[in-house]
C-alpha positions, 0 to 999 in steps of 0.5 A, spaced: 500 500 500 502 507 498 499 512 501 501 518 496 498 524 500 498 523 508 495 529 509 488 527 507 489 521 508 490 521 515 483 524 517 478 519 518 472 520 513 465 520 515 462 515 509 466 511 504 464 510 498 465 503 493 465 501 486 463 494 485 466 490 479 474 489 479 473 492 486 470 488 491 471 482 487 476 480 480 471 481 474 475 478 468 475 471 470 467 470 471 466 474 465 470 469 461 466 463 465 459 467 462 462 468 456 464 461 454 457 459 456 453 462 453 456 462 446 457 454 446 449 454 448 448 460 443 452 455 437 447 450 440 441 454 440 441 458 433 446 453 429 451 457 427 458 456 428 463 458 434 467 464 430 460 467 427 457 468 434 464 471 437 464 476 432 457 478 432 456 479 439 462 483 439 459 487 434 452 487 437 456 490 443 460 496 439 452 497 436 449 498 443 454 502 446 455 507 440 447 507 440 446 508 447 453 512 450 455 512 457 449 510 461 447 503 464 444 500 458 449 500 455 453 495 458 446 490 458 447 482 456 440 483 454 441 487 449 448 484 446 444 478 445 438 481 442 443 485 438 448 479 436 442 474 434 439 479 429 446 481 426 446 472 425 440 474 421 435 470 426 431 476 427 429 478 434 429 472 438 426 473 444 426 467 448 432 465 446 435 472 448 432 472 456 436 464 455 442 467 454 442 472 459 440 468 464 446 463 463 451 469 462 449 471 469 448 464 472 455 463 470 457 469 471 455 469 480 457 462 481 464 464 479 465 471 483 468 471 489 469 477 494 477 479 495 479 477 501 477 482 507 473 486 503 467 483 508 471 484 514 473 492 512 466 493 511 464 490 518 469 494 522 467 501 518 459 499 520 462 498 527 465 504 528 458 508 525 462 510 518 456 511 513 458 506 506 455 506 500 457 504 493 457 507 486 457 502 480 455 503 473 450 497 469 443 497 471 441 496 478 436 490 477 444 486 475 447 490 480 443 489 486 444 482 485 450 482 485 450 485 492 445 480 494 449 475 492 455 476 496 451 477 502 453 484 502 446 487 502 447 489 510 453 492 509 452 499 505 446 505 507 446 507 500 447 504 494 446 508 486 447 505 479 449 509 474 441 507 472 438 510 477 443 517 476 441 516 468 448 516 467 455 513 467 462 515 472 466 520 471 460 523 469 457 528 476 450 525 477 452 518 480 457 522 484 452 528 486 447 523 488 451 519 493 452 525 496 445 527 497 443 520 499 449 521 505 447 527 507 455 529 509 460 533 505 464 530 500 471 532 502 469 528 509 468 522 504 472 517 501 471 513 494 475 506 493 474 504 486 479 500 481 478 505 475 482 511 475 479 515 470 471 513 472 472 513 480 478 517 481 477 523 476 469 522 478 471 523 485 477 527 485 472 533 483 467 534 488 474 534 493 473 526 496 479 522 498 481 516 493 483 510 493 486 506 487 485 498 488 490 495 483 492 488 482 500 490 484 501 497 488 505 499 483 507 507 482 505 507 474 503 514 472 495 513 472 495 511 479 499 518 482 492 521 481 489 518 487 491 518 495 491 512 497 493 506 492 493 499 494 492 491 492 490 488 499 484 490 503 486 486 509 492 491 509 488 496 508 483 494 514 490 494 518 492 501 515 485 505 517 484 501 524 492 502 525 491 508 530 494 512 524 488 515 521 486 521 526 479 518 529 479 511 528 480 508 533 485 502 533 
């Protein structure tokens, strides 16, 4: 863990802010379970082959993002599938496109898994009345699934989705929203996201403490725009609860 900037980071904050995806848990690997599902049951359902599949539900996400722009439903499965069956030339398939989705998400949950401490951290923050809340992009029927999931839907007071803000991070409203729901001034708030642009230049510009979680806490040139960069919420836990930070006791 670095602390690049102790003299924000050594106050206690009164709510702490997280990202979901790649930062409570690792995103690529039951992505890549998801997506390997629901092609095979796609080549098996529309009898096409493997590469086809491939290439138009990757084009189907190109299509629905250029069409719909940085907001929740441009990250929907359910629109990727639908998008992707029509460029095969099946026409809109509707039962099919609710089977894939299903299976995307099915496999997609059974493969996750909180990183280690994160529940612990949560835990102690609760303890200690520190507010917590989450910000994340997708729509929020997927995300609260999420959330329940893992078990954490006791653990935040508040929770706001880039579907419910009407727009993705680093955009302003997800950020004024969780705000406004906290009810406490964002320089006594801090954000934990993996996404330097969407979470630490999001939170940077409302005056928040950054936390940058990243596979390894190296110092490459993207991660010097947050105040805290770190690769283990144990250490973590152990660093706010240390002493060190003014307000928390050990």
């Amino acid at each position: 863990m670095v602390v690049q900037h102790p003299s924000k980071t050594l106050r206690a904050p009164r709510a702490i802010i997280f990202d979901t995806d790649n930062t409570l848990y690792a995103y690529e690997e039951p992505h890549a379970q998801a997506t390997a599902a629901t092609e095979a049951k796609a080549v098996r359902l529309l009898g096409a082959d493997l590469e086809s599949v491939r290439s138009a539900f990757a084009q189907a996400r190109s299509d629905v993002k250029k069409q719909l722009g940085a907001c929740a439903s441009s990250h929907s499965r359910l629109l990727y599938f639908q998008r992707g069956i029509e460029i095969l030339g099946r026409k809109t398939q509707l039962l099919i496109t609710l089977d894939l989705e299903q299976t995307y998400w099915r496999t997609f949950l059974s493969h996750c898994s909180l990183y280690p401490g994160v529940r612990e951290l949560l835990t102690n923050l609760r303890n200690r009345d520190i507010a917590t809340a989450i910000i994340t992009d997708l729509t929020s029927q997927i995300q609260f699934r999420k959330i329940v999931y893992f078990g954490l839907d006791d653990c935040f007071d508040y929770v706001v989705t880039s579907e419910e803000a009407g727009a993705d991070k680093p955009d302003p409203a997800p950020f004024e929203l969780a705000i406004q729901k906290l009810g406490i001034e964002p320089h006594e708030i801090w954000m934990v996201g993996d996404s330097p642009r969407c979470d630490v230049e999001g939170a940077n510009r409302f005056g928040m403490t950054t936390l940058l979680r990243v596979d390894r806490a190296a110092g490459d040139a993207s991660s010097q725009i947050a105040d805290i960069v770190f690769d283990d919420f144990q250490e973590l836990d152990r660093f706010l609860f240390s002493g060190k930070v003014h307000g928390l006791a050990a």
